[in-house]
N, C-alpha and C positions, 0 to 999 in steps of 0.2 A: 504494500500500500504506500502510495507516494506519498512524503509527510515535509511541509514547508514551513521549516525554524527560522526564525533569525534569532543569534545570541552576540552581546557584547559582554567580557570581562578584561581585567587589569589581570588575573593571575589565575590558571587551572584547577585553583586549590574547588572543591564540591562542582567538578563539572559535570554537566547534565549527563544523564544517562539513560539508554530505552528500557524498559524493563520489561518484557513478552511476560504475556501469562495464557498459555493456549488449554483452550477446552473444546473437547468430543464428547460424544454420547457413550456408552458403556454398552454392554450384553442386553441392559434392560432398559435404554433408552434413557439412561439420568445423563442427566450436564455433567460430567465429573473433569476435573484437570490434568489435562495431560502433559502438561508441564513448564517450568520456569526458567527462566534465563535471565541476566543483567548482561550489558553493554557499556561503556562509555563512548559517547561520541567524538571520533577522533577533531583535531582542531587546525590539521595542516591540509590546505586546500588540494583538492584532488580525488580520486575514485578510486574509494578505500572499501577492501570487502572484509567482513569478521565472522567470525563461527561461532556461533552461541551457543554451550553447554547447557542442555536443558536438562531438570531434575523435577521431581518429584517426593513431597513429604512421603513418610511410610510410616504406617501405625507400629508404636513400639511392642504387643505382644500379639499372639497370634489369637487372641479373645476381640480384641480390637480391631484385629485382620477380618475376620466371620463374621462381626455385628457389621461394620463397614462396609462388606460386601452385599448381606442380605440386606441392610438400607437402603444400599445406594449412595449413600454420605463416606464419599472418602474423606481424609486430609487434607486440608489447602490450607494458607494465607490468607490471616483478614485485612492485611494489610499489608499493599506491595513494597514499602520501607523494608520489609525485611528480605527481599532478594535483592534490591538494593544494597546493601548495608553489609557487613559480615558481621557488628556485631551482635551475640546473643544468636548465631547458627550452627556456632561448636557443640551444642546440645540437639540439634535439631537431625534428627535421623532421614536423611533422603538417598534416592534411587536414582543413578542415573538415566534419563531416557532420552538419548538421540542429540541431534544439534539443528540449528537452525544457524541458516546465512544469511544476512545481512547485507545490503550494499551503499553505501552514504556517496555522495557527491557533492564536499564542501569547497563555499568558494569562499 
């Protein structure tokens, strides 16, 4: 999806960043998430492509795993600051799933 920023700053320090959060339907047809990824948006003009590591929370016991599944109610984020952010995700138990690409054009 084509997406048109303009940013001005004095110094890199908190630079923007895209944050994907993808969802698919499941075996029974729930919204569930298929996975997370963070980016920073690079700053030097030109046509710049990135691979985004995408993940997935995972319930920590397998009681969690069963009720989860017959719900329908997986694991996600109530809030995207935290794929964002690293801090407070060294406790967070996730799953790798796949990559996405990315491709910026800054001038």
């Amino acid at each position: 999806f084509p997406i048109d920023i303009t940013f001005k700053s004095t110094n890199p320090f908190g630079w923007p960043q895209i944050v994907l959060s993808v969802y698919g339907p499941d075996f029974f047809g729930h919204d569930v998430v298929r996975g997370y990824g963070a980016v920073h948006v690079p700053f030097v003009p030109g046509r710049h492509k990135r691979t985004i590591a995408m993940f997935v929370p995972e319930s920590t016991s397998r009681l969690q795993q069963l009720t989860s599944w017959f719900t329908g109610r997986r694991p996600e984020f109530t809030d995207p600051k935290v794929v964002a952010q690293g801090e407070g995700r060294e406790v967070t138990r996730v799953r790798s799933q796949g990559f996405v690409t990315v491709s910026f054009n800054v001038m």
